[in-house]
N, C-alpha and C positions, 0 to 999 in steps of 0.2 A: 622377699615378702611382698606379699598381695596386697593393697589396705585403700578400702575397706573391704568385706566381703562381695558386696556387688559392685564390685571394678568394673567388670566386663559390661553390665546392660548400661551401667552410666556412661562408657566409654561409646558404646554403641558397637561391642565384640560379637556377643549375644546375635545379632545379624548378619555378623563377616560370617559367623560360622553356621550358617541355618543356608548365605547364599553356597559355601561350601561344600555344605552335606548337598543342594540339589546336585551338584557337578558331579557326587559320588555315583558309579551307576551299580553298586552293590551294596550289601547290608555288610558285610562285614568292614568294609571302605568306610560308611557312613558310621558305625561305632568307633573307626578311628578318628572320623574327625572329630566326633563327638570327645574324644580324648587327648585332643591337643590342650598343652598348657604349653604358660609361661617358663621358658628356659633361661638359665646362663651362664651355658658354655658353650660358649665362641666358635670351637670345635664344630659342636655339634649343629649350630647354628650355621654357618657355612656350608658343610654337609649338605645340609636341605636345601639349600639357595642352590647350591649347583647342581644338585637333584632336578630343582625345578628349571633349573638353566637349560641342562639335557633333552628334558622332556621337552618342553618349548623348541627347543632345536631339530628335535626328532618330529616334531607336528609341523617341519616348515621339510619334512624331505617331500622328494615325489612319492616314492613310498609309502603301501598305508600299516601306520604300526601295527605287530598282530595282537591285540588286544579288545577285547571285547566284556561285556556284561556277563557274570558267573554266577550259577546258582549257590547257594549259602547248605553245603552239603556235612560243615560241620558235627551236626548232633547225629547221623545219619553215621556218620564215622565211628564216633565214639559208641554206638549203637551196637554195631557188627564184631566191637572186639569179643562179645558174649559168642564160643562155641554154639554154630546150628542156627545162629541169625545170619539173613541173607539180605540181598540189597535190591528193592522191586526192580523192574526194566526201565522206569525211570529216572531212578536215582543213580541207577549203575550209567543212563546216557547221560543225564546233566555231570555225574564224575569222571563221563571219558574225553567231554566238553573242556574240561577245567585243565583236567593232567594234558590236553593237546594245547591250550593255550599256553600254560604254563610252560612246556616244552618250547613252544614256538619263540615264547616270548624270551626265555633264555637264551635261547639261539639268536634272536634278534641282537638284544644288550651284552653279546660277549662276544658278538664279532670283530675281526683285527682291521686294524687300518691298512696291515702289509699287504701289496699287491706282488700277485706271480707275473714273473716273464714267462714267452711263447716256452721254454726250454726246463721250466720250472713244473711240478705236477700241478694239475687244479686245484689237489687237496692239501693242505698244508702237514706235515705229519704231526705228532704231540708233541715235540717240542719248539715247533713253529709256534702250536695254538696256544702254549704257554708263553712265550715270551713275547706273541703279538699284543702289541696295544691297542684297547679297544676304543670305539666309537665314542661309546660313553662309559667311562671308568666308573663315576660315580653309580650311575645305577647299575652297571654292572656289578660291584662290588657288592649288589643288595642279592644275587642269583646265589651267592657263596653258600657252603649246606644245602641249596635246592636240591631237590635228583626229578629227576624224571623218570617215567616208568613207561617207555615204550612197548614192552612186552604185556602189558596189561593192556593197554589200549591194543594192540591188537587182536587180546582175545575178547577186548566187548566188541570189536568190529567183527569176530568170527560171530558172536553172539548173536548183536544188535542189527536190524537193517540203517539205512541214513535216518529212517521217520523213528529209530528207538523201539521199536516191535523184533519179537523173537523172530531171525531168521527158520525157515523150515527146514534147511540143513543145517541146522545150532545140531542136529542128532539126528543116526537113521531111526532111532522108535519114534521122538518126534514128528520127521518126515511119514513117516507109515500111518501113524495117530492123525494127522490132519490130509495126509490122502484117502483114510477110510470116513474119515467126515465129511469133506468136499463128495464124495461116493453116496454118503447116507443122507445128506443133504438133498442130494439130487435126487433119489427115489423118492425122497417121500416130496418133496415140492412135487413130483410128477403125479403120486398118487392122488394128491390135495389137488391137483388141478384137474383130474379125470373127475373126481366126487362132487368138487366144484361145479364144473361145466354139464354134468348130467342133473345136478340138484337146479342150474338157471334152467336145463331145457325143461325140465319138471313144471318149472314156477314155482319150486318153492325158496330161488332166494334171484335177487335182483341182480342188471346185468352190471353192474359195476363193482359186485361183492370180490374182492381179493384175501387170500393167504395173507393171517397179520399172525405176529409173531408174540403170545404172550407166556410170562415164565419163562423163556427160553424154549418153548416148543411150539410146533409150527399150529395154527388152528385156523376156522371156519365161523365168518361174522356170521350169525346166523338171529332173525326177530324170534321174540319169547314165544310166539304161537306156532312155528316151525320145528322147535326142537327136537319134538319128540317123531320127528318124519326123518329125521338124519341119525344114525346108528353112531354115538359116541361116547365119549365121557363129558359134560359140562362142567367144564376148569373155572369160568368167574364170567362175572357179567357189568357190564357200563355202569356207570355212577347214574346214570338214568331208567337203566334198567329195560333198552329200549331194544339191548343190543345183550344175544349170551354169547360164549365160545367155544364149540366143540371140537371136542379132537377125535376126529374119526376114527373107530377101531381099527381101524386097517391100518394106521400109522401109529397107535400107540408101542406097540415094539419098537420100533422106529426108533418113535421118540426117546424112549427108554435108553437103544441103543444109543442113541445122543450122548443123551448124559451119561452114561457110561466112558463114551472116546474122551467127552469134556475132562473129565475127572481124571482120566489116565495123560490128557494133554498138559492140566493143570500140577499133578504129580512132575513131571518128565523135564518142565518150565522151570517147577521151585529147585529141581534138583540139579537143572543149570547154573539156575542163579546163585544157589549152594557154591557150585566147582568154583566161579569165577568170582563169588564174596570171598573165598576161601587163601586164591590169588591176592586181593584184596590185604586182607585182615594183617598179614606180618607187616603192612607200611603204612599201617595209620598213620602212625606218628610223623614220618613225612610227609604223609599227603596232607597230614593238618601243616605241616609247615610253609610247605606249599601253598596252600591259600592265605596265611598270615601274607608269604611272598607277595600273591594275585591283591590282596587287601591293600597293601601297601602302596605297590603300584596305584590300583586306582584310588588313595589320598594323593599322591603325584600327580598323576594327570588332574585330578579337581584342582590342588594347588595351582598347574598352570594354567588350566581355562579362569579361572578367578586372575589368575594376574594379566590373562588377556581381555578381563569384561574389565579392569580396573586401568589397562595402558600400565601396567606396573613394572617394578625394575626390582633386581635381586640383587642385592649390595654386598660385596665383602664388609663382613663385621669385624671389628678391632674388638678386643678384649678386655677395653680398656672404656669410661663413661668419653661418648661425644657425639652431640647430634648437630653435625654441621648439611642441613638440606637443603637444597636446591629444587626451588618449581613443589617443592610438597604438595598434597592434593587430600581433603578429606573424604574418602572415595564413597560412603554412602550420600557425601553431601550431592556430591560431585551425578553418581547416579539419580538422586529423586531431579535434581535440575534440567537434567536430557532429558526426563519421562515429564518432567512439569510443563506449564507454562513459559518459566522465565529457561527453557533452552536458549533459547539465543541469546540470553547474558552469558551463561556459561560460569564457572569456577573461576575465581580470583588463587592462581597459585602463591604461595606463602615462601620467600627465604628467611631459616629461622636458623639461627648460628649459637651455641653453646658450648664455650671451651672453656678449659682448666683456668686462665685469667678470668672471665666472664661466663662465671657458669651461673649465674642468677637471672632471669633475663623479668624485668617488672614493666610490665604490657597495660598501658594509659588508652586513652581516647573516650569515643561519644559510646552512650549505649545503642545498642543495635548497630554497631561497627564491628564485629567480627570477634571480638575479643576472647567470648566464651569457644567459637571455635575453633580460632587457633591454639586455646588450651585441650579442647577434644585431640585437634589434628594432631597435635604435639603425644602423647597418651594414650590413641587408639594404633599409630603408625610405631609407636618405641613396643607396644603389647605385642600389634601383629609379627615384628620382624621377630620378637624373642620367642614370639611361637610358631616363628619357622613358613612365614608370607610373606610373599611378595609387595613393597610396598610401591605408591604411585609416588615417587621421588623424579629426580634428573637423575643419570647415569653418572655425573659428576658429584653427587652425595655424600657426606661418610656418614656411617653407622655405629654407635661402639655399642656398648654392654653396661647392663644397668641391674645393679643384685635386686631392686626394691621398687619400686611403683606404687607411691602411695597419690593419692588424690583427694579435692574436696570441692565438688563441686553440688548445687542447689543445696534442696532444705531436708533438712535431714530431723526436724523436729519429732518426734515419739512419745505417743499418750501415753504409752505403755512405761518406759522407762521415763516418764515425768522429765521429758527437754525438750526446752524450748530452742528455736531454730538458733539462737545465736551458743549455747549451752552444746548444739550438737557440732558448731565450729569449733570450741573451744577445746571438746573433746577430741577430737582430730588434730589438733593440734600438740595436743600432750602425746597422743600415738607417734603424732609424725616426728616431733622434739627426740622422744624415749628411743624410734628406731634408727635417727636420719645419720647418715655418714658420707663421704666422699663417694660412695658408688650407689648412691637415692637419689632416685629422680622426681620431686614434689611439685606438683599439679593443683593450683589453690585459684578456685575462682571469687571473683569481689572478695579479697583479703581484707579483714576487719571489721565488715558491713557487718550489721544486728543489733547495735546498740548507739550508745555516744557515742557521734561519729571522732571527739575528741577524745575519748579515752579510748574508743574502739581503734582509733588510728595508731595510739600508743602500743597498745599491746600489739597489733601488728608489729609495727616498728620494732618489738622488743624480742619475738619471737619470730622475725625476720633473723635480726642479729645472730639468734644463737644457731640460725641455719647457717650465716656464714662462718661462724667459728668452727663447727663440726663439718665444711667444706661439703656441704648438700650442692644435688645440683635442680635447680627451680626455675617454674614457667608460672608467676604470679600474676594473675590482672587486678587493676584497683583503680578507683578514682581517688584515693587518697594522696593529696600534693605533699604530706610528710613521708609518706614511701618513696613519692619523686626525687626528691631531698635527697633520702637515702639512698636511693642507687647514684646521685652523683656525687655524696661522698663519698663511698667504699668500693674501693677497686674491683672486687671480686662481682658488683652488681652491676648489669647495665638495664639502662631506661630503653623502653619500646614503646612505640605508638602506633595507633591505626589509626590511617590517614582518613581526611575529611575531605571532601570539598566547598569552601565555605562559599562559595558563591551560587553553587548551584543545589546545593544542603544537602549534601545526600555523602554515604558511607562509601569509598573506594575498597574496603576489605582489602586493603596493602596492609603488611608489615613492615616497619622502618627501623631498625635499629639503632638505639645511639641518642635519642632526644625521645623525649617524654612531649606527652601528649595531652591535648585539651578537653574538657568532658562536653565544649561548645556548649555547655546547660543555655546561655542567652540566647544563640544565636536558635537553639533546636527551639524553646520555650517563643520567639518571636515564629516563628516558624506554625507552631500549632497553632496561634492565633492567642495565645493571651493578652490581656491588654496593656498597653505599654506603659500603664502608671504603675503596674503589677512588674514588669520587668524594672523599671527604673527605681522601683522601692527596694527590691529587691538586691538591686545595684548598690544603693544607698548603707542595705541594712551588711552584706557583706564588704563593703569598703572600697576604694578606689585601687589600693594596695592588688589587691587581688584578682581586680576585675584587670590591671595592668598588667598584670604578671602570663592571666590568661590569654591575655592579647600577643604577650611577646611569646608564649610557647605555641599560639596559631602561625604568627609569621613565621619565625623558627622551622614548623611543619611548611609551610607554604614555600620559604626560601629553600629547603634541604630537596623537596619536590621539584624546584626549580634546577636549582643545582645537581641533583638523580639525574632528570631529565638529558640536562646540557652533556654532562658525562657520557650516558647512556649513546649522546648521538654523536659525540667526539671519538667513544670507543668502535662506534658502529665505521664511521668515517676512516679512523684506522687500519679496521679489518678492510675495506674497502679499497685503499690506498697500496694495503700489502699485497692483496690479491692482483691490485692494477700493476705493482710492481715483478710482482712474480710472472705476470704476465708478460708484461714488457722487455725481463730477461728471458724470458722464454723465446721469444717473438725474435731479438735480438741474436741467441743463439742460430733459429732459424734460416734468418736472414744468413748468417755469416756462411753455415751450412750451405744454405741453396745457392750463393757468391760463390762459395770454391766447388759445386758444383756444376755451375754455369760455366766458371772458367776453365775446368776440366772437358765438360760437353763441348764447349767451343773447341779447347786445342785438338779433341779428337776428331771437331767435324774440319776445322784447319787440316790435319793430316791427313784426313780421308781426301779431303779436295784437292792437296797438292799430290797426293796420287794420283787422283783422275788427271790429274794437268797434268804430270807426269808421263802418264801415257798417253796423253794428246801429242805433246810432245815430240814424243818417241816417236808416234805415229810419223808428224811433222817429217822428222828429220829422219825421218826411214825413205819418206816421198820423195825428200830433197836429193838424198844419197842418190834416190833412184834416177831423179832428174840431170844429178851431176852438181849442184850447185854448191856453191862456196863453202868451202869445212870453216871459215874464220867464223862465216855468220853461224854457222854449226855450234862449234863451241863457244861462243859468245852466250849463243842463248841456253846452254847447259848452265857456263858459270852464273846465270841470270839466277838460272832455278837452283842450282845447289846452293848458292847465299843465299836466297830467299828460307830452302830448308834448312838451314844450320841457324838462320836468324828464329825459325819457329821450335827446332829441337831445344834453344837455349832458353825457353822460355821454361821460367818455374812458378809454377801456379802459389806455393808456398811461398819462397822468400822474395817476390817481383807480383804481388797482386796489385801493388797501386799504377805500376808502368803496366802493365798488363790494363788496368779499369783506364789509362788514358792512353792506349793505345786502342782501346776499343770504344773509346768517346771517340776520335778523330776517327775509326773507321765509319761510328754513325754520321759523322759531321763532312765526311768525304760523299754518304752517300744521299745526304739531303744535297750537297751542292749539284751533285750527278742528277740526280731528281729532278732541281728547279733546271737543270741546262736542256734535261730530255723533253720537260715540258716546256720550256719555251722555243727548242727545236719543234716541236711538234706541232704547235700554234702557228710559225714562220708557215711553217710545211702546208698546215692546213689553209691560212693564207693565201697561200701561191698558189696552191689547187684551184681554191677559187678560182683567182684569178685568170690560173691559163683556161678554166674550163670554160669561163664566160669568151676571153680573147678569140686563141687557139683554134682554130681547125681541127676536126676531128680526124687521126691518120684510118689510112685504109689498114685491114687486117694483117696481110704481108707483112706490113711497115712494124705492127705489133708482134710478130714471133722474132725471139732471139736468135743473133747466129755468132758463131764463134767472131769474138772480139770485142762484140756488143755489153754494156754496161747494164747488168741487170740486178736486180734482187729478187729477194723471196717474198711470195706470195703473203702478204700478211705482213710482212716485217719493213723497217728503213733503211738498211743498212743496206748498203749495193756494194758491190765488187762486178767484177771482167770473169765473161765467160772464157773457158779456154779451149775447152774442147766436145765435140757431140758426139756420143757411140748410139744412134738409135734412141731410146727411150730414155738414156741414162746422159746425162750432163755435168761433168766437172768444171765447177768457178771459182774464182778467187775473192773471199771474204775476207778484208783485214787480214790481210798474207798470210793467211789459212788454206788451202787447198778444200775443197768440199766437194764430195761427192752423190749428189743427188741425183731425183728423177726431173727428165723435162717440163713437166704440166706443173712444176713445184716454182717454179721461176717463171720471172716477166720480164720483158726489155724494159729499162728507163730509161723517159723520154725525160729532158730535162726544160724549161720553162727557159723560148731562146731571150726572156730580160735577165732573169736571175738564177736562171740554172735549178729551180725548183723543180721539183717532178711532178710530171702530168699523170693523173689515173689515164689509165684506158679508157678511151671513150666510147668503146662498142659496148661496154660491162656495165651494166646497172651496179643501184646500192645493194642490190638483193644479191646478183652473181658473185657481188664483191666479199660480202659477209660471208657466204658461203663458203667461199675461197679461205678466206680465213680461216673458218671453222675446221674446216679439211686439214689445211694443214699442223691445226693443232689436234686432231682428231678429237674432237669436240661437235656433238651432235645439237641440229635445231633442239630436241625437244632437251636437254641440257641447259643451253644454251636461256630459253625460256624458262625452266624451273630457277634459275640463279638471277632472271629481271626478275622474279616473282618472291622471290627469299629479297631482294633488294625493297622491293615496294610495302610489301609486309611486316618488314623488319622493325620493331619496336627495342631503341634504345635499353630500356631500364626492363628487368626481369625481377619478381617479387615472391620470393619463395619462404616468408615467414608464416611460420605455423606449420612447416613441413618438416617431417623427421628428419634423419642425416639422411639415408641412402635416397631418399625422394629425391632432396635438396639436392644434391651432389648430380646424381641423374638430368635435373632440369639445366642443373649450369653446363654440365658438359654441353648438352643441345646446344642451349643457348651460348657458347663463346665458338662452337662448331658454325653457327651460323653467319653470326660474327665475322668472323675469318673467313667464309666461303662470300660474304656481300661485299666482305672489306670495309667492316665499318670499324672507324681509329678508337673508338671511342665509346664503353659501355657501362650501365651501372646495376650491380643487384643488391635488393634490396634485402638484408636478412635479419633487422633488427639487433638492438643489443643483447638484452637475457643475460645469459651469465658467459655471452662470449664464445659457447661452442660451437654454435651452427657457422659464425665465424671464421672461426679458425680452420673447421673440414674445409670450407670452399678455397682459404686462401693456400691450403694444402694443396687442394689441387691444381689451383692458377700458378700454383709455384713450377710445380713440373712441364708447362707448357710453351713449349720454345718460341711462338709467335707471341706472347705474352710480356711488353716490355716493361711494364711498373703497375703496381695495384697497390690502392691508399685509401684509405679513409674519407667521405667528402666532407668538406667543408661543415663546418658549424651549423651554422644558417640554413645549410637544406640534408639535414640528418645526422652529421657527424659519423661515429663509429658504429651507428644502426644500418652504414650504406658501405659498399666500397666500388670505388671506383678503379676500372681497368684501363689501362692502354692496348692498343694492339699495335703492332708494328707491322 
């Protein structure tokens, strides 16, 4: 039950369904909407919600659905079942429009999810197409009974052209019919312009006068006092009278013959339209069903564009009364506020909770605090879903089922039946008492107002009660403090309030549940300006009792506000804390992941290197053999390297990671001491250069070429060893009891410094011949050489890639740690902000995989924290 009769304009339904009908884009669509009522069955309610689920889903493919605006060819239908009625050329194109939609559109909504492999046919056979699952089941299930009539539509396409006009092969008399008119057409326009052009050279008609066509036969403009100089019939003459029309004898056969082919084309036409009405006429009754189908569909799609102009959600309904919402939204409020003014207030969304313990909900506060429309919100959102709409909820919602909707809201006063406005509450009350039961949902605004507000409180109070004994379920607002009472004596009512803010005096339009509310009369009444001997009398005449009481249900709202709040940012801080933790086992995981496989890249790049040494080795001792020398030292230094490889093959990356992590500390820590000894050898070195270069005598150039015996090194390098021997161009020395096999220009003699045995540069060599030299022998070019001073000079520490997508981001870092590493700088930091952590995590993704990359952290507190991360480079 409905109650009262105009629920819907009082609710504000009357306007969901007017923006509704625009969304329709046909008339049979828009009588549907016009036909939505109130349901409740659960069933059927659901249904539609995923009706409207589909659709909504089908409007987000690439895809464009095939569905379009259809003419209303109903009565047109019904028309054609009378034997010898035919269907014009229009109606038979807008009916070959509708049956190809309809066709398409089935084929669209019963298509299967199953896909074919390469080995599979492309076509699925009938019982693939039966047992595939479709796209969308629901509105698929709406195609069931459709048919389609492809053989009709192809004989209006033999018919019709694309523009809906009779093809001229629709029939050979046809064709013959309008090729002897194109024929007869043409002689007599030729005649007409011969009688024409000799009547201008006459003078007796003007040079602009043209062939116009009236009746359907062709004629000659001719002025009233020429007429009778031109040989014709005069057919009709200008509204002015300024202007006759003759049709030249010589074309009146003509003419005649016209209408003669007209009438035989016209016959020939109906007699088409006849064969293929005829087609037609045994499938009425489908094709009407067919468009019932097409009608439907477009109340669908309205449905879903209205729940996209609203942000709406489609809830599963329970079957059972319960409106627990989340974020609620009263959506024409919600619209006039974006087209108003106050858009940039926006909607104040509503959680409003109604369960089988607490199904009475009595809603206090100030007037002009929201009260009357969270009773709308409450009443137009329970109407729309039971009639099958989408409502502006959260996705986290429930919804159930409500047999009754009754409401009472404004004045309802009637001259006619002699009631007065409180007389017309009182009647509503006896409606709603006589109908209410555990599955009614009552909707009562200002409960008791109209009379003594003491007796009018009572009878509330008395005709509350008997709502909760027949277990109604109710959204009441009142200022009455004996219905406050009431909901915190009996269990089944709870108190609500719209919050205030008292300091700054204006309405929040929150719901709070759980604590009753203040009507602020003093503080709104000092507010307007009354005068304060007028408040404080008033203070007086109602009592201290109550002015106190008022006071403690302000704070009450103020401290529950407080406490909302505190919660609100405790829970937030939570979520916050979880994600940081889920993060950190993530990161964790990570870490251990890229550990075991650092330690596995390392044993394999260990393996690879004790090959190469291996075959140094080998080489070695292949020399030695060749030379003759000692088999002890031979195999001394085999057993060197086969312990050394059994000490690496017993490594197990799995059960010895920590000897393994400190066996690779002290290799770092072997090779900083190696470092600081190379660079203070190197300083000695450079020292002593000085030195002999200032002392020392320059040698002559003889004295600088090497000869077998002579103590030399490599061009570029410190390490010296004894030449041993010279073939030509080619020179073999002895390096760290290495044999080496080089070119002569690759080596120098050392001279050594005669106080401390330092080595002297060559004194004939500039710094320029000497760089050079170097360069050569690393094959390493000047303009190299220069582009890497110029990445050194340029080089900018910290790299700032916030506000850049991933692949940007990622792109810039790799440059930038590439350059890095080619300047040799220990040391760098990018900057990529926090956010929620992802652009983060891609970069330290990548710095993980990067083997010159020795540790990457977080900086410091104090200059950014985890918005930066710092890198080492090794």
């Amino acid at each position: 039950m409905i109650y009262p009769t105009n629920f819907e304009s009082k609710i504000g339904f009357n306007e969901i369904r007017t923006l509704l009908k625009k969304h329709c884009m046909s008339i049979p669509g828009k009588e549907l909407a016009d036909g939505i009522a109130f349901q409740s069955q659960a069933d059927t309610i659901n249904t539609q919600m995923e009706q409207i689920r589909e659709f909504r889903r089908m409007q987000q493919l690439d895809e464009e659905i095939p569905f379009s605006s259809f003419s209303d060819l109903r009565e047109t239908l019904k028309r054609i079942r009378i034997e010898g009625s035919f269907m014009e050329e229009e109606e038979l194109f807008d009916l070959r429009r509708s049956l190809d939609t309809t066709r398409k559109l089935k084929e669209f909504l019963t298509r299967g999810t199953a896909t074919t492999t390469a080995s599979q046919p492309t076509e699925p056979n009938e019982n693939e197409k039966d047992t595939a699952e479709a796209l969308f089941p629901a509105l698929a299930a709406l195609t069931e009974g459709v048919i389609t009539f492809p053989l009709i539509i192809q004989r209006i396409d033999q018919l019709l052209d694309k523009f809906g006009h009779i093809r001229d092969t629709a029939s050979p008399d046809l064709a013959r019919i309008r090729r002897e008119l194109a024929h007869t057409h043409s002689s007599i326009s030729g005649i007409l312009n011969g009688i024409l052009h000799a009547a201008q050279r006459d003078g007796l008609l003007d040079k602009d006068v043209a062939p116009t066509m009236r009746d359907g036969r062709l004629m000659i403009p001719v002025v009233p006092q020429m007429k009778r100089k031109i040989h014709g019939i005069v057919h009709d003459e200008s509204t002015s009278g300024r202007t006759v029309y003759i049709e030249p004898a010589e074309v009146v056969e003509a003419n005649n013959h016209i209408r003669e082919l007209e009438a035989e084309e016209r016959q020939e036409i109906v007699r088409l339209l006849k064969e293929t009405t005829k087609l037609v006429r045994p499938h009425v009754a489908e094709i009407l069903y067919s468009y019932q189908f097409l009608a439907y569909i477009d109340l669908v799609q309205a449905k879903a564009e209205l729940a996209n102009d609203f942000d709406a959600f489609e809830p599963t309904v329970a079957d059972t009364p319960v409106t627990d919402w989340i974020r609620a939204r009263h959506p024409l409020l919600e619209q006039k506020l974006k087209r108003g003014a106050e858009a940039t207030r926006g909607i104040v969304p509503l959680d409003i909770t109604l369960t089988p313990e607490k199904h009475i909900l009595i809603i206090s506060g100030p007037n002009a605090g929201g009260k009357s429309v969270c009773l709308k919100t409450v009443g137009l959102l329970q109407y729309m879903v039971q009639c099958g709409l989408s409502i502006p909820v959260g996705d986290r919602s429930k919804v159930g089922i409500y047999q009754d909707l009754m409401i009472d809201i404004g004045d309802e006063q009637s001259l006619e039946n002699d009631l007065s406005t409180y007389s017309s509450h009182l009647l509503n009350m006896k409606n709603m008492m006589r109908q209410a039961s555990d599955k009614t949902l009552i909707l009562i605004d200002e409960f008791g107002t109209g009379t003594e507000p003491q007796i009018g409180g009572a009878i509330a109070e008395s005709v509350l009660n008997q709502f909760c004994r027949r277990g109604a379920w109710a959204v009441i607002t009142t200022h009455y403090q004996n219905l406050k009472h009431f909901a915190d004596t009996h269990e089944c009512v709870a108190n609500g309030a719209m919050l205030y803010d008292r300091h700054e005096m204006r309405p929040l339009f929150q719901l709070s549940i759980g604590r009753p509310g203040s009507s602020f009369a003093i503080e709104i009444a000092r507010k307007i300006g009354l005068p304060e001997e007028v408040i404080a009398e008033a203070s007086e005449i109602v009592g201290s009792d109550y002015i106190q009481s008022d006071k403690y249900l302000q704070d009450i709202v103020r401290d529950k506000r407080y406490w909302e709040a505190k919660r609100q940012a405790i829970h937030q801080r939570e979520k916050e804390l979880e994600r940081a933790m889920q993060r950190y086992e993530i990161d964790l995981t990570d870490m251990e992941r890229q550990r075991k496989e650092i330690l596995r890249r390392a044993k394999e790049e260990a393996m690879q290197l004790l090959a190469e040494s291996n075959k140094k080795i080998e080489n070695t001792i292949r020399e030695i053999k060749e030379k003759q020398a000692q088999k002890e030292e031979t195999r001394k230094i085999r057993a060197e390297l086969n312990e050394f490889k059994d000490q690496l093959a017993d490594v197990d990356t799995k059960a010895k990671d920590e000897e393994i992590a400190r066996k690779i500390e002290q290799i770092k820590q072997r090779k900083e001491r190696h470092q600081k000894h190379k660079e203070e050898k190197a300083n000695r070195q450079k020292q002593a250069a000085e030195s002999l270069r200032k002392a020392a005598m320059r040698p002559s150039e003889e004295d600088l070429k090497p000869k077998v015996g002579d103590t030399v090194r490599m061009k570029g390098l410190s390490s010296v060893g004894t030449l041993e021997s010279i073939d030509g161009k080619m020179a073999v020395a002895i390096f760290g009891g290495m044999r080496t096999k080089l070119r002569l220009d690759r080596i120098e003699k050392y001279l050594p410094h005669p106080a401390d045995g330092t080595a002297e540069q060559p004194a004939n060599k500039t710094k320029a011949a000497e760089l050079q030299e170097s360069l050569q022998s690393y094959n390493m070019s000047h303009m190299t050489q220069e582009t890497v001073d110029s990445h050194k000079r340029n080089f900018h520490q910290d790299l700032d890639v916030r506000g850049m997508r991933g692949d940007e981001a990622l792109n810039a870092v790799q440059y930038f740690i590439d350059d890095a590493i080619l300047v040799g700088m220990p040391r760098v930091r990018i900057l990529h902000g926090k956010g929620n952590g992802i652009l983060r995590q891609l970069i330290r993704d990548y710095l993980a995989g990067i083997p010159n990359i020795t540790r990457y952290a977080d900086e410091h507190v104090q200059f950014g924290g985890a918005g930066i991360t710092v890198v080492d480079i090794g």
